[in-house]
Phi, psi and omega in degrees: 000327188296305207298327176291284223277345139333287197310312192288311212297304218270310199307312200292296197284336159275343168275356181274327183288310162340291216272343165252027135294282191318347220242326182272339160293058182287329150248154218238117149310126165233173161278272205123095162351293207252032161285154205280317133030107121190067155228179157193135176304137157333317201274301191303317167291333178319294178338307196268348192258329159230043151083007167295344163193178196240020187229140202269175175284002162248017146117336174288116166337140182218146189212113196260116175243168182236169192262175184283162184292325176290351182299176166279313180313319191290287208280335167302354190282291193331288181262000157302287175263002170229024157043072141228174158259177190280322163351273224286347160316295202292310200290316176314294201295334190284330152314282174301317161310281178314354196237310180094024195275325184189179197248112165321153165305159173291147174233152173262116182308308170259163145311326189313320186273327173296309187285349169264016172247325173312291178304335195267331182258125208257116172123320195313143145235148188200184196219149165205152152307153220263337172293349169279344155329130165195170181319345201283335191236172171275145291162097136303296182201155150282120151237145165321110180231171164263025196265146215226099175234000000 
């Protein structure tokens, strides 16, 4: 009987662990379906989302947008995945602009648009919330955000 009720203990507390992982990966790396890709580190997306380089790690060209400041989605990206505040965003970018070195990524207002921009564009990287997910773009990686829908 002890051994059972262990057992049901351990079943519980790994489905509680699951289910709060799952729950905590809230934004979703997306793709293009045919990029050949699939994963992508953290670090390689920071990189590409602020233009340190234009290439996915296999070599293939990548073209990157971001959601508008006002989503939930942005600022939570902002400091999951490029360790910034939204400041130090504006200001990185503010940089590369006056010097003429580069361009912030294109934005999008909805997810709706990222992601039918994602899909449509061969090459695309974007972002969503994980509940904005659907077959049309590919799933690179999850990250853990606070974001509350």
């Amino acid at each position: 009987m002890r051994k059972k009720c262990h057992l049901l203990k351990l079943g519980v507390g790994l489905l509680f662990l699951l289910l709060n992982s799952a729950a905590a990966a809230d934004i979703a790396l997306v793709t293009h379906p045919a990029n050949p890709l699939s994963t992508l580190d953290v670090a390689d997306a920071r990189r590409l989302f602020l233009k340190q380089t234009s290439e996915f790690p296999d070599g293939n060209h990548a073209t990157v947008a971001m959601l508008s400041k006002q989503c939930d989605v942005r600022r939570a990206f902002v400091t999951q995945v490029l360790n910034m505040s939204s400041s130090q965003l504006k200001t990185y970018w503010a940089k590369y602009v006056f010097t003429g070195q580069n361009r912030p990524p294109q934005e999008f207002t909805s997810e709706a648009a990222m992601r039918q921009w994602v899909a449509a564009t061969p090459g695309a990287l974007g972002y969503l919330h994980v509940s904005e997910v659907d077959d049309s773009v590919k799933v690179l990686r999850t990250v853990a955000s606070e974001i509350h829908r």
